[in-house]
N, CA, C and O atoms as a GROMACS GRO file, in nm:
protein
  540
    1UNK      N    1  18.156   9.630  13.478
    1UNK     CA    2  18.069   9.570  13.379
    1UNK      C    3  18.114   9.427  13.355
    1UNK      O    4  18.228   9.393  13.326
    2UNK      N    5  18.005   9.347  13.371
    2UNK     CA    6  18.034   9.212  13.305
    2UNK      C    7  18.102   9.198  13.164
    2UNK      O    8  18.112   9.298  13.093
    3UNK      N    9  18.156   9.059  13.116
    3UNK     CA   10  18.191   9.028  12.960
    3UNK      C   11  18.089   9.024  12.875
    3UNK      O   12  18.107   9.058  12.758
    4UNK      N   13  17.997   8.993  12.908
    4UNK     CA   14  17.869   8.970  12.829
    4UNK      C   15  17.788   9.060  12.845
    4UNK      O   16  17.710   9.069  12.750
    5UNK      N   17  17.768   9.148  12.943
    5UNK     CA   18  17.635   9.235  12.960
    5UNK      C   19  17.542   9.182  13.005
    5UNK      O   20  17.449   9.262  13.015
    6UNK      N   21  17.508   9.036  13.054
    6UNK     CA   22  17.390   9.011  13.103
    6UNK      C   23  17.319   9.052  13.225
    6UNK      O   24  17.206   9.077  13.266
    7UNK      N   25  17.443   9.048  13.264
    7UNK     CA   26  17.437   9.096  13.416
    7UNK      C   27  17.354   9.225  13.417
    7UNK      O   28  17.245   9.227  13.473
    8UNK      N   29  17.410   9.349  13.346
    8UNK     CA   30  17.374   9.464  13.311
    8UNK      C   31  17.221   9.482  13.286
    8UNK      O   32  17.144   9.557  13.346
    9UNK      N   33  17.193   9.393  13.177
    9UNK     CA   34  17.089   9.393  13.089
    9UNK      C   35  16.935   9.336  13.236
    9UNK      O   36  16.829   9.391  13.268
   10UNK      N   37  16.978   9.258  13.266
   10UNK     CA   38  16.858   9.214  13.406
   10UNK      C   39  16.868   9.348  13.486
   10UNK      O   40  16.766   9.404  13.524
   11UNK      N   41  16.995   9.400  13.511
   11UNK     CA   42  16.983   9.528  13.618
   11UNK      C   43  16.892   9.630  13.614
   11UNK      O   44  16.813   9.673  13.698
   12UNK      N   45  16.926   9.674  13.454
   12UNK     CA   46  16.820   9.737  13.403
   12UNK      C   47  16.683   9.720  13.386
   12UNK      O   48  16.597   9.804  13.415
   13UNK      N   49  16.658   9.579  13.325
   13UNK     CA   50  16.510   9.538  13.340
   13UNK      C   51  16.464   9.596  13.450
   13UNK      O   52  16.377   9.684  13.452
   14UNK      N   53  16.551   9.520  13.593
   14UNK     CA   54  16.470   9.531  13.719
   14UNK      C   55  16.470   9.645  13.781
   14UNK      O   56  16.411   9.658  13.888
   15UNK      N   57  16.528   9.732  13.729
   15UNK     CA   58  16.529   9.906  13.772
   15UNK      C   59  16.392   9.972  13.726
   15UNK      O   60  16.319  10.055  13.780
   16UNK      N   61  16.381   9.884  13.569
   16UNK     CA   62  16.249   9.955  13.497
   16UNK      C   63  16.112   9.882  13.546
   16UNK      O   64  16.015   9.956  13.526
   17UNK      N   65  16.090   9.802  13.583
   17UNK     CA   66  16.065   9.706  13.669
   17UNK      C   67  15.950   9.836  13.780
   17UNK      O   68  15.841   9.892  13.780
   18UNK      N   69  16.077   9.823  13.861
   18UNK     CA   70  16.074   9.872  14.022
   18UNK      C   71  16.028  10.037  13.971
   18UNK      O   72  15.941  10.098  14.033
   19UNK      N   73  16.073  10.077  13.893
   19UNK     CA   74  16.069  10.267  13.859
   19UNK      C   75  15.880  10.226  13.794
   19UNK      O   76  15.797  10.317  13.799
   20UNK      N   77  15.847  10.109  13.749
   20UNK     CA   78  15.696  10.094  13.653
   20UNK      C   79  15.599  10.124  13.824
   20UNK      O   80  15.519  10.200  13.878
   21UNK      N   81  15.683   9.993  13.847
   21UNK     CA   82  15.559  10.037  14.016
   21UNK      C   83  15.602  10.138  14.089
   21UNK      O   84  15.529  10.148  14.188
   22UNK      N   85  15.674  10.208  14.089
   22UNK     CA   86  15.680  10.350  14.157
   22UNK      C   87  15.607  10.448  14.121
   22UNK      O   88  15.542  10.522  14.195
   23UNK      N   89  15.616  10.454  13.987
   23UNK     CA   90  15.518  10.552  13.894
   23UNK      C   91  15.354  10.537  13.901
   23UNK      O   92  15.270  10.625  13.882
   24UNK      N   93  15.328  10.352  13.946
   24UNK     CA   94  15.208  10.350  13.934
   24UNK      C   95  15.073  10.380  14.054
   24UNK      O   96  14.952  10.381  14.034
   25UNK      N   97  15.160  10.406  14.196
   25UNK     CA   98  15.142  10.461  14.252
   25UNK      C   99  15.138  10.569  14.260
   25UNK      O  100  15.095  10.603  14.370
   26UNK      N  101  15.179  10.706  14.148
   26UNK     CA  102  15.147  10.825  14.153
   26UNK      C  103  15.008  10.799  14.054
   26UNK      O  104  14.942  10.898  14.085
   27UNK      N  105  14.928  10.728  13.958
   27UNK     CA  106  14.832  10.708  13.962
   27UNK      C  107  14.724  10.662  14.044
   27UNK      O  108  14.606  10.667  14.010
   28UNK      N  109  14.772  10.611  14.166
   28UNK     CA  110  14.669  10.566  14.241
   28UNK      C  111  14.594  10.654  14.371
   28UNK      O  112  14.490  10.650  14.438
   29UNK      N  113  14.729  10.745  14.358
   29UNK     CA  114  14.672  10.858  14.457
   29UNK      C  115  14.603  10.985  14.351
   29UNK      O  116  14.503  11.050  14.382
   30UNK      N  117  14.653  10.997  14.268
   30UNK     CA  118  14.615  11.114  14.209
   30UNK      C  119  14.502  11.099  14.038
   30UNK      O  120  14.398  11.161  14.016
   31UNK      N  121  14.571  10.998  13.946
   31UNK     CA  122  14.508  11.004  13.844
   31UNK      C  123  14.365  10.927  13.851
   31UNK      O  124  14.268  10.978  13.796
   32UNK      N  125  14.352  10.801  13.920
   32UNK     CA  126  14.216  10.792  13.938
   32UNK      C  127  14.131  10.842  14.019
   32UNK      O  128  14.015  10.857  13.982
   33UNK      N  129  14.179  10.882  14.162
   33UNK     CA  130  14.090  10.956  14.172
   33UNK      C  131  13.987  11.058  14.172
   33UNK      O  132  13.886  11.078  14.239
   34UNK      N  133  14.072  11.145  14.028
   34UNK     CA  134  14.058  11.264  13.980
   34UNK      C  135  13.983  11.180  13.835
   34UNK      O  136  13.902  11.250  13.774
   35UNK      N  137  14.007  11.038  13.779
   35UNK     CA  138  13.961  11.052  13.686
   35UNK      C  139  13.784  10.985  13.731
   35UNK      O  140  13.702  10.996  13.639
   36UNK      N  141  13.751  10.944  13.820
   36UNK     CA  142  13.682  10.872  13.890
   36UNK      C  143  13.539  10.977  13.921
   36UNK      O  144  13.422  10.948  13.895
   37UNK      N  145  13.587  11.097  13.979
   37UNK     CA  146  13.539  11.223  13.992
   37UNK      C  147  13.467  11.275  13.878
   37UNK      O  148  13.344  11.279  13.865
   38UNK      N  149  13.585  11.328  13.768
   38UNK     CA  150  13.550  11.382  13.676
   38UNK      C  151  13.426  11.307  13.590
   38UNK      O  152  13.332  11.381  13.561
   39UNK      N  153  13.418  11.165  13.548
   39UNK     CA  154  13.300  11.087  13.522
   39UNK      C  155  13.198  11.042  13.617
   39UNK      O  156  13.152  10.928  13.616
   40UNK      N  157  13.162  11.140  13.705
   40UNK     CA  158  13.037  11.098  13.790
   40UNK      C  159  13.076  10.993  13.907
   40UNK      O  160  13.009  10.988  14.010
   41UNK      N  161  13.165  10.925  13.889
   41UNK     CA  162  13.181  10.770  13.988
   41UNK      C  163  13.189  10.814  14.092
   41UNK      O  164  13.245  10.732  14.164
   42UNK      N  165  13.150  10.952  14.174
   42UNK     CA  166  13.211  10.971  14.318
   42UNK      C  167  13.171  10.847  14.423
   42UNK      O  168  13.228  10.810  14.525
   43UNK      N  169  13.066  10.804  14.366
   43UNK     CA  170  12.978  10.672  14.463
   43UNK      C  171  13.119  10.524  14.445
   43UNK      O  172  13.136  10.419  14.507
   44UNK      N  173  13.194  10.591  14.327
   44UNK     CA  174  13.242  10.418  14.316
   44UNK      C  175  13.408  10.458  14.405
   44UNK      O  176  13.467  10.369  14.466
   45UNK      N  177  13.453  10.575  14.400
   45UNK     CA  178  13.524  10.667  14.446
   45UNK      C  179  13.546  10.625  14.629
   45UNK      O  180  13.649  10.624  14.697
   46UNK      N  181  13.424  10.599  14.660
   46UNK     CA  182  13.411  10.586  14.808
   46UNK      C  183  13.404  10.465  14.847
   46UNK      O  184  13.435  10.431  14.961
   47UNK      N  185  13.356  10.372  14.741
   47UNK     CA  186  13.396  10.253  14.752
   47UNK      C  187  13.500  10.200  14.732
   47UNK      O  188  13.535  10.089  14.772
   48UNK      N  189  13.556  10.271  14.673
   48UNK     CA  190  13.697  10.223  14.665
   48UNK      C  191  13.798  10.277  14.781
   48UNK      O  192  13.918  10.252  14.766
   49UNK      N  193  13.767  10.328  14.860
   49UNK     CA  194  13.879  10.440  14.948
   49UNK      C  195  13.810  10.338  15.072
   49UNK      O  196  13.877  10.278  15.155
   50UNK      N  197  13.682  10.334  15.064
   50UNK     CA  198  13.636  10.205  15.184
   50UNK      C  199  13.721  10.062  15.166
   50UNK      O  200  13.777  10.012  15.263
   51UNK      N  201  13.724  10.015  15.061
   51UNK     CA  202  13.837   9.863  15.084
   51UNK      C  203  14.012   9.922  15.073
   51UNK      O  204  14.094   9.854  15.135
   52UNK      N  205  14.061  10.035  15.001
   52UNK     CA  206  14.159  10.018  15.024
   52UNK      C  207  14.174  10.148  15.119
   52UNK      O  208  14.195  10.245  15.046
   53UNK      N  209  14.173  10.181  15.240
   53UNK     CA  210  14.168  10.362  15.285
   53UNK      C  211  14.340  10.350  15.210
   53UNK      O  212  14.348  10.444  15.130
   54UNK      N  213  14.420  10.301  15.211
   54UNK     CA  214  14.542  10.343  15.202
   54UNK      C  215  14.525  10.455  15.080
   54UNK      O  216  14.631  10.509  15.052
   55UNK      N  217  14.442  10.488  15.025
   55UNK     CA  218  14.453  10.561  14.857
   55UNK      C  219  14.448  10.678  14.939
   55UNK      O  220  14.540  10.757  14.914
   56UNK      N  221  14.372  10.713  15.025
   56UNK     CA  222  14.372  10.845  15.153
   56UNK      C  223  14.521  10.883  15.160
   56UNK      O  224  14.572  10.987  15.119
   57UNK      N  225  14.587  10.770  15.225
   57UNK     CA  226  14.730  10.822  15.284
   57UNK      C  227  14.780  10.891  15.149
   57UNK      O  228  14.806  11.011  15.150
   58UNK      N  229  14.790  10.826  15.052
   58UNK     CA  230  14.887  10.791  14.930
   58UNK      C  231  14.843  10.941  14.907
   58UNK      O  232  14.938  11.015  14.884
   59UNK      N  233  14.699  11.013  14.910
   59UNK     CA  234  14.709  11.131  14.876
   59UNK      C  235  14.739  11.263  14.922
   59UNK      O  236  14.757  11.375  14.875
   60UNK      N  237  14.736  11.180  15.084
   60UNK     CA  238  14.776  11.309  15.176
   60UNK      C  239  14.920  11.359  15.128
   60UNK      O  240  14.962  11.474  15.125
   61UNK      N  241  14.989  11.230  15.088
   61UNK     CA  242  15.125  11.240  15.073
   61UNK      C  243  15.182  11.240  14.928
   61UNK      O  244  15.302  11.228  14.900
   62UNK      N  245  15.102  11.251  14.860
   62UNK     CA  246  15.192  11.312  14.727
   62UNK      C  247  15.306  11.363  14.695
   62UNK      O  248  15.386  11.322  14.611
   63UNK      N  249  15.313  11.455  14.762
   63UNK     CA  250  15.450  11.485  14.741
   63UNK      C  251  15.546  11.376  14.730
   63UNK      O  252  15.601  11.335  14.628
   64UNK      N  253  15.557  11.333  14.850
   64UNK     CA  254  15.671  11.200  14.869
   64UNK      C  255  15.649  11.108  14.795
   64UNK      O  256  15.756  11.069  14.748
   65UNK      N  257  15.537  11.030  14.746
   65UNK     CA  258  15.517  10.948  14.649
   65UNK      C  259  15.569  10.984  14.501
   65UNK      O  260  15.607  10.907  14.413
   66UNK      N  261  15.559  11.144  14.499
   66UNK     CA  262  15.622  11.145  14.363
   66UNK      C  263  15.763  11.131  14.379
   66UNK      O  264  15.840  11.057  14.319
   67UNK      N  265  15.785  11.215  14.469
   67UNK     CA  266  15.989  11.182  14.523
   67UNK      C  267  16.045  11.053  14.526
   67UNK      O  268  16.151  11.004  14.487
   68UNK      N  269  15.956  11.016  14.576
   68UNK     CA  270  16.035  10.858  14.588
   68UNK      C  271  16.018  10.820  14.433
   68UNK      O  272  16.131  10.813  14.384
   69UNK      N  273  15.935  10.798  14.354
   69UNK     CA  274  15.879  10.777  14.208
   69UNK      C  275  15.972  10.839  14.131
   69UNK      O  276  16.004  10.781  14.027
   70UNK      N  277  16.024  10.943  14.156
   70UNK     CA  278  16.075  11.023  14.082
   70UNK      C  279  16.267  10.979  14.057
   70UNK      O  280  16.347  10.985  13.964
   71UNK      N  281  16.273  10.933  14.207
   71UNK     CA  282  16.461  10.888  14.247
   71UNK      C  283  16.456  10.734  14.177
   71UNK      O  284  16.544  10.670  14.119
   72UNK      N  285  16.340  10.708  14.202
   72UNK     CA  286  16.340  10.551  14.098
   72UNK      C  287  16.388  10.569  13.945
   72UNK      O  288  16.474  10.498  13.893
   73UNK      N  289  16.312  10.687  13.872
   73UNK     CA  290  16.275  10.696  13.770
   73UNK      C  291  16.462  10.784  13.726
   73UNK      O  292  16.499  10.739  13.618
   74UNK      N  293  16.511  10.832  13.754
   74UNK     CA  294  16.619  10.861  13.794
   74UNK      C  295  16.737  10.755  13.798
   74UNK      O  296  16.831  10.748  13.718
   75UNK      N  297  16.710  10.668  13.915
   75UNK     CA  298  16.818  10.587  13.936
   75UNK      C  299  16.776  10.453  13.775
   75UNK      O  300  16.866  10.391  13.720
   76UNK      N  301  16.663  10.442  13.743
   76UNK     CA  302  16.644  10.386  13.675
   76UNK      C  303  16.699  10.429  13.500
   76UNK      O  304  16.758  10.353  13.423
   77UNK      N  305  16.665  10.542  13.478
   77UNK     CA  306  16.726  10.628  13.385
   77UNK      C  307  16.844  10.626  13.349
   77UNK      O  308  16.880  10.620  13.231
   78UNK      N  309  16.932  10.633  13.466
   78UNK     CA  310  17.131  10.633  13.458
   78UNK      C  311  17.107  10.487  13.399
   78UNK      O  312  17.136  10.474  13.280
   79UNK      N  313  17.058  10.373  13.467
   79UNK     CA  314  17.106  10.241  13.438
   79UNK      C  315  17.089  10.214  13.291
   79UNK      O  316  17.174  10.150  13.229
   80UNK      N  317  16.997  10.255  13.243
   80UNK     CA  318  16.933  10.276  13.108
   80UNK      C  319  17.048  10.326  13.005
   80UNK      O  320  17.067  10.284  12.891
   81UNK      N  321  17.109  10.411  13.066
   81UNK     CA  322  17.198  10.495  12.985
   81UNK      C  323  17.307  10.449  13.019
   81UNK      O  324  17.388  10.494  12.938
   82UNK      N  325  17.359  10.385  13.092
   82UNK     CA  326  17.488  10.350  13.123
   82UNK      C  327  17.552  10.212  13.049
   82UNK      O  328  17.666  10.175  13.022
   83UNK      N  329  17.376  10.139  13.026
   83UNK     CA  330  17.399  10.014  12.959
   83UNK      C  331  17.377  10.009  12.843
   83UNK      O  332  17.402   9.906  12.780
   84UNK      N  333  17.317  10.131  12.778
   84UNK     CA  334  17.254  10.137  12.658
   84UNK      C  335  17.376  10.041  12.534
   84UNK      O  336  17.330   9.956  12.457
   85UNK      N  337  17.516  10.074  12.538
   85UNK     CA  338  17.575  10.012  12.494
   85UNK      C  339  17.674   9.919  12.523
   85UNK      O  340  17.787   9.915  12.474
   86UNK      N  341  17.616   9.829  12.621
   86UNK     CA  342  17.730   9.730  12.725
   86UNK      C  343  17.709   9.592  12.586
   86UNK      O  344  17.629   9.576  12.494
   87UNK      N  345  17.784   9.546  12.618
   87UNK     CA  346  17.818   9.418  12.528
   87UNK      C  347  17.751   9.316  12.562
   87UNK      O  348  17.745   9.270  12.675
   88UNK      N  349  17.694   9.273  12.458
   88UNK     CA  350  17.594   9.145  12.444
   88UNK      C  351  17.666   8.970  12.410
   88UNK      O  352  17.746   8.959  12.317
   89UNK      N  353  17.631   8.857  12.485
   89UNK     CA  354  17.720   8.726  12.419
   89UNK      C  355  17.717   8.758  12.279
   89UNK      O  356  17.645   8.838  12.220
   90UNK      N  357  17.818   8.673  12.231
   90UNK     CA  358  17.839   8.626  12.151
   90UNK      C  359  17.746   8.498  12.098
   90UNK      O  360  17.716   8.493  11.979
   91UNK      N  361  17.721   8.442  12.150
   91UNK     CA  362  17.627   8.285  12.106
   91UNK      C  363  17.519   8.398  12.046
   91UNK      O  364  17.532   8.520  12.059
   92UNK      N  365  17.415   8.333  11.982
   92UNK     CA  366  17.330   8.395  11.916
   92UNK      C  367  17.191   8.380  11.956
   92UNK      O  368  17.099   8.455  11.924
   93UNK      N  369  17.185   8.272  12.031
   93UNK     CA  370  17.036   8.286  12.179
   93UNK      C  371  17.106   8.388  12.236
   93UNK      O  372  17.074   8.507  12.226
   94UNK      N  373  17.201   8.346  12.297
   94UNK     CA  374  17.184   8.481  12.405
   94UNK      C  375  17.224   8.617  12.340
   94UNK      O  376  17.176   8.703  12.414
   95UNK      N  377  17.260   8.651  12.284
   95UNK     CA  378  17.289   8.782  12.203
   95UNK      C  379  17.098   8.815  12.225
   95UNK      O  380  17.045   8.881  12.314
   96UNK      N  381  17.036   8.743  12.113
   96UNK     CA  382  16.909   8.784  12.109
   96UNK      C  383  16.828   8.810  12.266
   96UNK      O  384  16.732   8.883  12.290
   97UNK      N  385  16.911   8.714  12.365
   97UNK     CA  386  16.798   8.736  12.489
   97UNK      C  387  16.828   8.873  12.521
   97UNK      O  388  16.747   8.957  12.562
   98UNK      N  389  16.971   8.891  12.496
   98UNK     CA  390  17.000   9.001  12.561
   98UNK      C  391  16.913   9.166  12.489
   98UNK      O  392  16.863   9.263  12.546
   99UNK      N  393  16.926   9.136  12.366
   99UNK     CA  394  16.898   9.249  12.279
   99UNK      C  395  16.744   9.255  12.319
   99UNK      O  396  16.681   9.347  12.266
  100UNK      N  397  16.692   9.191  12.384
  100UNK     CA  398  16.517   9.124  12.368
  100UNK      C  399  16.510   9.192  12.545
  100UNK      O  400  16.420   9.269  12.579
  101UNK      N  401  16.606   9.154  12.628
  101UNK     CA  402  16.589   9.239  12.756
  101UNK      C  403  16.595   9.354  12.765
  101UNK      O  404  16.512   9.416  12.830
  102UNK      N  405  16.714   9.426  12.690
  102UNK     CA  406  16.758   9.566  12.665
  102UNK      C  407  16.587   9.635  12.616
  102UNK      O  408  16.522   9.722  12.675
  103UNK      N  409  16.556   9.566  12.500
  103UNK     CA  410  16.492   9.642  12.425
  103UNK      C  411  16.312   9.628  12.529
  103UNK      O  412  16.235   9.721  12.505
  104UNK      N  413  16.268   9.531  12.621
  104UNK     CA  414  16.178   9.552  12.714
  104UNK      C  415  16.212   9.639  12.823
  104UNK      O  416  16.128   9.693  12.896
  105UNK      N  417  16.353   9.653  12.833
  105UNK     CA  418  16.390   9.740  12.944
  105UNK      C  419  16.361   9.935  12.887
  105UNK      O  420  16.310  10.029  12.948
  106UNK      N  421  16.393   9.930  12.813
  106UNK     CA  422  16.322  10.033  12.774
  106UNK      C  423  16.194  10.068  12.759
  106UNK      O  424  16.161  10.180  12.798
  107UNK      N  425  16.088   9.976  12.696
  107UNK     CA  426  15.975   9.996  12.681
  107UNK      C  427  15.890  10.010  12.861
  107UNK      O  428  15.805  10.096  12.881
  108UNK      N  429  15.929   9.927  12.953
  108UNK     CA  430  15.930   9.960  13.093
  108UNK      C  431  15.914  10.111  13.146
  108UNK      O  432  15.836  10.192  13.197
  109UNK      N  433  16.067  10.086  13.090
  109UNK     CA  434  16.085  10.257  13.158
  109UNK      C  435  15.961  10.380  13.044
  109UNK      O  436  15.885  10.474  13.063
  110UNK      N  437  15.993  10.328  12.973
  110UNK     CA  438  15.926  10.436  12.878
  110UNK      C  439  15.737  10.447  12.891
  110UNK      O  440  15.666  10.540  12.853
  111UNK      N  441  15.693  10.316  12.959
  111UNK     CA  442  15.582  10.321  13.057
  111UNK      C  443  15.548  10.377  13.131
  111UNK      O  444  15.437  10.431  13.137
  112UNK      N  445  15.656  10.380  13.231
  112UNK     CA  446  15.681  10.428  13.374
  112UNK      C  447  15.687  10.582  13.346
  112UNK      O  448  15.625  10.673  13.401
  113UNK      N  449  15.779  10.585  13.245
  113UNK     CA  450  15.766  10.743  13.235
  113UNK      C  451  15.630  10.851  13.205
  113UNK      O  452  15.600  10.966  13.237
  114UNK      N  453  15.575  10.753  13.131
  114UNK     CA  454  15.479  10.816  13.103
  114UNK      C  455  15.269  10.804  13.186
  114UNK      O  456  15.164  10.865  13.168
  115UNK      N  457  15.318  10.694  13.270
  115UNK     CA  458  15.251  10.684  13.402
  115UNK      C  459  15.318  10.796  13.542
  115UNK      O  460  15.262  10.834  13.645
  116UNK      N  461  15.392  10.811  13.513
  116UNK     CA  462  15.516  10.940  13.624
  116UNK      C  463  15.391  11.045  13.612
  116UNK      O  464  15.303  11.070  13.695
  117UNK      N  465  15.425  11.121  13.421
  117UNK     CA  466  15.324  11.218  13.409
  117UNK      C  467  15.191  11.218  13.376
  117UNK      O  468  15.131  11.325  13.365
  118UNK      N  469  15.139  11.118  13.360
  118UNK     CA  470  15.002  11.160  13.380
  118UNK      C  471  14.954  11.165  13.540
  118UNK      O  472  14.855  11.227  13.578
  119UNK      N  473  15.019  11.108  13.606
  119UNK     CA  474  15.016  11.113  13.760
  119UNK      C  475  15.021  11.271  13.841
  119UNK      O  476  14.971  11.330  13.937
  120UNK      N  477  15.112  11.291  13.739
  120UNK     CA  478  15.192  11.459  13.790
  120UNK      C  479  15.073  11.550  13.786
  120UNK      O  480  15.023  11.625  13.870
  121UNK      N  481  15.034  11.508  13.614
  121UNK     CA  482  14.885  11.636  13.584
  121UNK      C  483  14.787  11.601  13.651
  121UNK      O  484  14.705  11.663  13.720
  122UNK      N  485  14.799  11.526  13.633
  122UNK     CA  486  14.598  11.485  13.778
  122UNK      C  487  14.685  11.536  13.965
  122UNK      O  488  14.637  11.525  14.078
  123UNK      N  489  14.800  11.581  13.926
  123UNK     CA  490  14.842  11.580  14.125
  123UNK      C  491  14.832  11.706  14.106
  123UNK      O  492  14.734  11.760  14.157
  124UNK      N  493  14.939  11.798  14.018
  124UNK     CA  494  14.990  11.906  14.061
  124UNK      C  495  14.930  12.004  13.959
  124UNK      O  496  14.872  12.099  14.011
  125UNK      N  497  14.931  12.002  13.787
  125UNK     CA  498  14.894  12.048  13.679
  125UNK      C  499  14.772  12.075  13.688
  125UNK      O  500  14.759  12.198  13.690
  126UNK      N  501  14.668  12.017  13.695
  126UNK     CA  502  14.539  11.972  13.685
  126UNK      C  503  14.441  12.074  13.805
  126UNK      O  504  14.346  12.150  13.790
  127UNK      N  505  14.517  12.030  13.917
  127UNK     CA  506  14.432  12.141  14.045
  127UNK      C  507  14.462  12.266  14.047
  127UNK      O  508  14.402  12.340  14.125
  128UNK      N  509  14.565  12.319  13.960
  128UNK     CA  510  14.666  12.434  13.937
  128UNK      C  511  14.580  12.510  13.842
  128UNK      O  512  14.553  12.629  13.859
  129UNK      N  513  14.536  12.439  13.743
  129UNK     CA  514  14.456  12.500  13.610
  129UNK      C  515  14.350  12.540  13.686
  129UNK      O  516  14.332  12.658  13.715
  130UNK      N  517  14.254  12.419  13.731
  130UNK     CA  518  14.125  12.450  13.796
  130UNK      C  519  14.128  12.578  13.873
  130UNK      O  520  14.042  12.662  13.844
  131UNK      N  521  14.241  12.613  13.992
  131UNK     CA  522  14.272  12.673  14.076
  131UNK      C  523  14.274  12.855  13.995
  131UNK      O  524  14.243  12.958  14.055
  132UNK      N  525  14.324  12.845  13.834
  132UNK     CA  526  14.304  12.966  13.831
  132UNK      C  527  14.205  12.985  13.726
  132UNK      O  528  14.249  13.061  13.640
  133UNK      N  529  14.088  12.943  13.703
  133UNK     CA  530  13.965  12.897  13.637
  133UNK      C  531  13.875  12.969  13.689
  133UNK      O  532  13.782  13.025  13.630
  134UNK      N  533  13.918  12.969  13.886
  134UNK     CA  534  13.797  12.985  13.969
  134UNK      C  535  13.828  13.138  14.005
  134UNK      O  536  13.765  13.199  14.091
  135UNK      N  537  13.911  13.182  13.946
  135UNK     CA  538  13.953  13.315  14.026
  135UNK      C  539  13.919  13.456  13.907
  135UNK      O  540  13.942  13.572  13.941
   0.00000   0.00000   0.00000
């Protein structure tokens, strides 16, 4: 650990950062296209899978998108907790930058986390319910 924590305090940002776009890709395979569906848009649905096909792959492969999403959200988590109480300057700008990074570094993650699961219920929750609806 650094004397100051700054070092720390960016690590974390950029963990929560990197774990926000990991997560937001488990929306792109799973929560819109399920939410896209559910309101009639299947027409806008196909337009959209026509400019980007990659949303195809992203859903063949769910699984791994959440895995990988998930080791982010993870490796991002420890950093979170490891720094939660690392030491901030002394000067009083940077004290505040620091307390001001810490405290976005959380709100990040706490994004991410909650883009993770709504991703999860439109992937795995969601077709699971339907699945015993029909039976």
């Amino acid at each position: 650990m650094s004397a100051d924590g700054i070092a720390e305090s960016r690590m974390s940002l950029w963990s929560s950062v990197l774990s926000l776009f990991a997560s937001s890709g488990t929306l792109v395979c799973c929560a819109l296209p399920a939410l896209l569906v559910a309101l009639g848009a299947g027409a806008a649905l196909s337009s959209l899978v026509s400019v980007f096909p990659q949303v195809v792959w992203l859903s063949e492969h769910k699984e791994g998108v959440f895995a990988l999403a998930g080791v982010a959200m993870v490796a991002s988590g420890a950093l979170q907790w490891r720094n939660r109480n690392a030491p901030c300057p002394t000067d009083p700008a940077l004290r505040h930058a620091c307390l001001r990074t810490r405290k976005l570094s959380r709100r990040a993650y706490g994004v991410s986390a909650l883009v993770y699961l709504v991703g999860g219920w439109f992937a795995f929750i969601q077709p699971w319910l339907g699945g015993l609806a029909g039976t």
